[in-house]
C-alpha positions in Angstrom: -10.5 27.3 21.2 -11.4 23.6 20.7 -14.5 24.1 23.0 -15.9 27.0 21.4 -16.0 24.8 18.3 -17.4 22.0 19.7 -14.9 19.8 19.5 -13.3 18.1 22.3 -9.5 17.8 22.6 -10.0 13.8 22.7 -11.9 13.5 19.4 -9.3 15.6 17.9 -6.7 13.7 19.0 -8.3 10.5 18.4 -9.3 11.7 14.6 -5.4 12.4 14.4 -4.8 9.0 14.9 -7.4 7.8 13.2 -5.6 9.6 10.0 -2.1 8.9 11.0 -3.1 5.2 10.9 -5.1 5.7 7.3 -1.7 7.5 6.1 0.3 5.2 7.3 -1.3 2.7 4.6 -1.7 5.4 2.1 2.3 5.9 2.0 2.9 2.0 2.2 0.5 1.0 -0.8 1.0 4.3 -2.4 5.1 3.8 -2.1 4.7 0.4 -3.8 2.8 1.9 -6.9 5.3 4.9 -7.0 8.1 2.4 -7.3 6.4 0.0 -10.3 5.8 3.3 -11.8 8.9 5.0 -11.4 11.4 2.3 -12.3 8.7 0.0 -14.6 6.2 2.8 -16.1 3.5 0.3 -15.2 0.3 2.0 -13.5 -0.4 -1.1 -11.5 -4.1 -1.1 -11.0 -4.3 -4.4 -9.5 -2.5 -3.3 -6.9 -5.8 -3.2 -4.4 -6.1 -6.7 -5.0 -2.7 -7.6 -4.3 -3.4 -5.8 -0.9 -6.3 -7.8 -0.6 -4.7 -11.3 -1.4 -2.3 -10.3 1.7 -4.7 -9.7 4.2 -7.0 -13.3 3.0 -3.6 -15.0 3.0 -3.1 -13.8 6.8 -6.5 -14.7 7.4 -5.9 -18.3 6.3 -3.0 -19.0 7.4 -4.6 -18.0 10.8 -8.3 -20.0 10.3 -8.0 -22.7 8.0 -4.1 -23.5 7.6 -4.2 -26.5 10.3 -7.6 -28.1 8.2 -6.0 -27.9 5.3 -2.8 -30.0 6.4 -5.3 -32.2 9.1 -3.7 -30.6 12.0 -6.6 -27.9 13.2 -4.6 -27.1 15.9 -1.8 -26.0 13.6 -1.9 -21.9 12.2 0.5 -19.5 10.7 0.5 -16.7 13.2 0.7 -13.4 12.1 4.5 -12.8 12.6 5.3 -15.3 10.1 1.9 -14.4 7.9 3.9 -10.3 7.8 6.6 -12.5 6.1 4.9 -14.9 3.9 2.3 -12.9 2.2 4.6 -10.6 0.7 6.9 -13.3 -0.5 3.9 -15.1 -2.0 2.0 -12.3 -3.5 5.5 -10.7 -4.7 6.3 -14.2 -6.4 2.4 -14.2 -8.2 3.6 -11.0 -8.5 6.8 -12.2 -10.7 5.2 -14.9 -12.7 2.7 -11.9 -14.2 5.5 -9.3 -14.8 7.2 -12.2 -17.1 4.2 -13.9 -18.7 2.2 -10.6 -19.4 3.6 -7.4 -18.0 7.0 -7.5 -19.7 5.1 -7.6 -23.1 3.5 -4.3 -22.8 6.8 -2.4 -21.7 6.9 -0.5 -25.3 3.7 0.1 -25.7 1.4 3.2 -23.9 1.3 3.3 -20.6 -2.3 2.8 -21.1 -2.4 -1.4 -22.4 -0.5 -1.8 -19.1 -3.3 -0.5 -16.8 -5.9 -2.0 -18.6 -4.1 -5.0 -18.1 -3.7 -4.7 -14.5 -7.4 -3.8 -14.3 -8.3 -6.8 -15.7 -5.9 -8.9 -13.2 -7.7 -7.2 -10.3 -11.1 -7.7 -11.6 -10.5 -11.3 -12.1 -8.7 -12.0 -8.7 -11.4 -10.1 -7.0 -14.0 -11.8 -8.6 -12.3 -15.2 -7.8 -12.5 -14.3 -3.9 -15.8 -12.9 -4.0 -17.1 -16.2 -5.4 -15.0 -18.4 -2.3 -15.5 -15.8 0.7 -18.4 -13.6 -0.5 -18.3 -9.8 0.3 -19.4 -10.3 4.3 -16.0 -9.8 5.5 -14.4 -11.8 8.0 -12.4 -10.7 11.6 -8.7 -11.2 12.1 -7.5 -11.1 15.9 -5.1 -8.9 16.8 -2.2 -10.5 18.2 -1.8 -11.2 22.0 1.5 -9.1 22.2 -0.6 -5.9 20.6 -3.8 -6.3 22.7 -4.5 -2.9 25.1 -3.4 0.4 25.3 -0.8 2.3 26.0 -1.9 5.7 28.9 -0.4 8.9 26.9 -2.0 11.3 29.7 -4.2 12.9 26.8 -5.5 9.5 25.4 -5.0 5.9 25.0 -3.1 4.9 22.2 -4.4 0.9 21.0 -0.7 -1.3 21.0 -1.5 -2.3 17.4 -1.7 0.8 15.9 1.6 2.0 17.1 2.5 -1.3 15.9 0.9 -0.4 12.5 2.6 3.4 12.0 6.0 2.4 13.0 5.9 -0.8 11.0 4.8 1.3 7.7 7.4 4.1 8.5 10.7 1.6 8.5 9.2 0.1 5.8 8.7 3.0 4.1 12.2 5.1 5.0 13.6 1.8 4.4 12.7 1.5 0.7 13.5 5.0 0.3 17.0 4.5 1.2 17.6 1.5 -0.8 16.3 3.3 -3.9 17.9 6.5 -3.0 21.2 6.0 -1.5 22.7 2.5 -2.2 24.1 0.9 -4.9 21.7 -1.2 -6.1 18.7 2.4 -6.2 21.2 3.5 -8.6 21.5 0.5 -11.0 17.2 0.2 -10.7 17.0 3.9 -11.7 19.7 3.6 -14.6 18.2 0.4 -15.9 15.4 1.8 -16.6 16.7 5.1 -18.2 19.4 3.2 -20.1 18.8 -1.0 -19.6 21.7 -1.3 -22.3 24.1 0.9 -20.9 23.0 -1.1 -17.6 23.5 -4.4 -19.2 26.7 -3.7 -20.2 28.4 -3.9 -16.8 27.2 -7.5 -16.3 23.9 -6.4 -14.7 20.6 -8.5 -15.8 18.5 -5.3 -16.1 14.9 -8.4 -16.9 15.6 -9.9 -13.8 16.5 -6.5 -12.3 13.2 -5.2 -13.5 10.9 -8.5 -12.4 12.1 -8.6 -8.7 10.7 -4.6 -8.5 7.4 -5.8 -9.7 7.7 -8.2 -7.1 8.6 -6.0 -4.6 6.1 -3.5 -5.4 3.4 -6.0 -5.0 5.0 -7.4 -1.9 4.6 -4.4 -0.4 1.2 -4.0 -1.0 0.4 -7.9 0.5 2.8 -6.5 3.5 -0.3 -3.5 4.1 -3.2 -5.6 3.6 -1.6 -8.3 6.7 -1.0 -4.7 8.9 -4.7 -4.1 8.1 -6.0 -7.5 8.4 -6.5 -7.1 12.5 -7.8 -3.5 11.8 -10.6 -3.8 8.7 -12.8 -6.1 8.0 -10.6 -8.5 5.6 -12.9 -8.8 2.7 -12.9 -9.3 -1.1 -13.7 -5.4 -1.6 -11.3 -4.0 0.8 -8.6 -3.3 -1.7 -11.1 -1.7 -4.2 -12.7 0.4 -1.4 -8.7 1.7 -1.1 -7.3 2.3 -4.0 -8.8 4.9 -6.0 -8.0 7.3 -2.9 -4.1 5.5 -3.1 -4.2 6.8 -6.8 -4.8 10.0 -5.8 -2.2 10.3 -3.3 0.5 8.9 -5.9 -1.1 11.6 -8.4 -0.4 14.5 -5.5 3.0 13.2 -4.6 3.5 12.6 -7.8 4.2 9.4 -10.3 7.1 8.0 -9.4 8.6 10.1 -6.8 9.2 7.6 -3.3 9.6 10.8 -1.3 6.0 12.0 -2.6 4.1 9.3 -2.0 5.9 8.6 1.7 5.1 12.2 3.0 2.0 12.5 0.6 0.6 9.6 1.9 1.1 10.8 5.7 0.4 14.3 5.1 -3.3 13.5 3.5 -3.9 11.1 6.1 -3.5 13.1 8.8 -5.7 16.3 6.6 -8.7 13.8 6.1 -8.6 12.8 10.0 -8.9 16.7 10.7 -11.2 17.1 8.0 -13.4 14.6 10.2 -13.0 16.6 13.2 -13.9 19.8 12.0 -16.3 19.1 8.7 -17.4 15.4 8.6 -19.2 15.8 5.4 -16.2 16.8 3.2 -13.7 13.9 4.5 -14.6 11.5 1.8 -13.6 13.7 -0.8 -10.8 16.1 0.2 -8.2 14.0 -1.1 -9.6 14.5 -4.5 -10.3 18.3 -4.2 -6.8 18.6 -3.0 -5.7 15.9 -6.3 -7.7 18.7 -8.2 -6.2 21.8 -7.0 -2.2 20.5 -7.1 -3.0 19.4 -11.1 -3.9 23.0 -11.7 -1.0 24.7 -9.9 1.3 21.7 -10.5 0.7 19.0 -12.8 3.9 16.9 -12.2 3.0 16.3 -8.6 4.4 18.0 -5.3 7.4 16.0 -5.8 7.3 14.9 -9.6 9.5 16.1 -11.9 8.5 18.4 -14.9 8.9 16.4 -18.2 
């Protein structure tokens, strides 16, 4: 069937993979704005840049860390950049939820993306003016170098790497949120923070450390892209109006939605590819289009 379209079996499955690695990014940096929305009501817009800051922060660590201690020899490899980044993008992360964020919680949803907007402009344009927009290369690491002989293709180390990193993650989260203890105490905080509050729980602190997290994960995606894309001041704002529409589809809020959303569209765009080149930058948003008509909610959202 494939040949009398065209289309080899190879490009499909390669285009498959292609999408299966764009998903897998799409459900991580879409699962991190699902959870500031769903447990904050923040529409985090600066969430592309936080993406961004992770992969420059791998990228320094790796390049310029040993100049800037007088050690050139020294780096931060990328196991212990997949750890840092987070934890220092997640902690900018906090200092903005508690200086600025958590002054906007009763107003419209609206001051807080415009706020966020703002953030991303300004760290974006902060880069921009150190790094310029050329981009610069990350290695992959020596353990992920090759490919692995499936019989119908060769699948690159790294990007197995990348799509089962992103799943644990992202099944991870879910489960926390969804089955424990501590899910349960986010989602009543922010339902009822005084009924919450009663019980000895510090619903602020509570409610920082997801802003945190949230961020975190999105520094966590831009060090799995790092050895992929070009790591560049733009790369987050190239991503994240597509991210927006995958969290708009899954719908706002639901972790569920945006995992399998994210997934699901990344895999239709890499067939779209195959099959109609043309339409692949923009059937995400025809699909965003046709699920606000049928469904406004989202697949997975809840009708308020």
């Amino acid at each position: 069937m494939f040949d009398l379209l065209g289309i080899t079996p190879q490009a499909l499955y390669s285009q498959l993979l292609i999408g299966l690695i764009n998903g897998s990014f799409y459900a991580v940096l879409s699962l991190g704005l699902a959870v500031i929305f769903g447990l904050l009501n923040i529409i985090n817009f600066s969430h592309g840049a936080q993406y961004m800051m992770g992969a420059f922060i791998a990228w320094l660590g790796l390049t310029q860390f040993g100049n800037w201690i007088g050690s050139p020899g020294m780096q931060i490899n990328y196991w212990l950049a997949l750890l840092l980044a987070p934890l220092l993008v997640g902690a900018l992360g906090v200092v903005i939820e508690r200086t600025m964020l958590a002054r906007l919680y009763k107003l419209d949803h609206l001051y807080g993306l415009l706020l966020t907007f703002g953030i991303a402009l300004i760290i974006e344009g902060l880069f921009r003016y150190a790094y310029g927009v050329s981009g610069q290369q990350y290695e992959i690491p020596e353990v992920f170098q090759g490919a692995i002989d499936l019989g119908f293709m060769y699948l690159p180390k790294y990007r197995a790497w990348v799509i089962v990193a992103s799943l644990t993650v992202c099944l991870g989260t879910w489960f926390v949120i969804e089955r424990t203890k501590l899910g349960s105490y986010l989602r009543a905080g922010t339902e009822n923070p005084r009924l919450v509050q009663a019980f000895g729980v510090n619903v602020p602190l509570m409610i920082t450390l997801t802003y945190g997290f949230g961020v975190g994960l999105a520094a966590f995606a831009g060090v799995l892209a790092a050895p992929i894309f070009t790591v560049s001041p733009l790369m987050g704002a190239d991503l994240i109006i597509v991210v927006f529409a995958v969290v708009v589809i899954g719908g706002m809020g639901s972790i569920l939605g945006s995992i399998v959303t994210g997934l699901g569209l990344g895999l239709i765009e890499g067939l779209t590819k195959v099959f109609y080149s043309e339409a692949s930058a923009v059937v995400i948003f025809v699909i965003m289009v046709i699920v606000l008509l049928l469904r406004p909610a989202g697949l997975f959202g809840r009708e308020r």
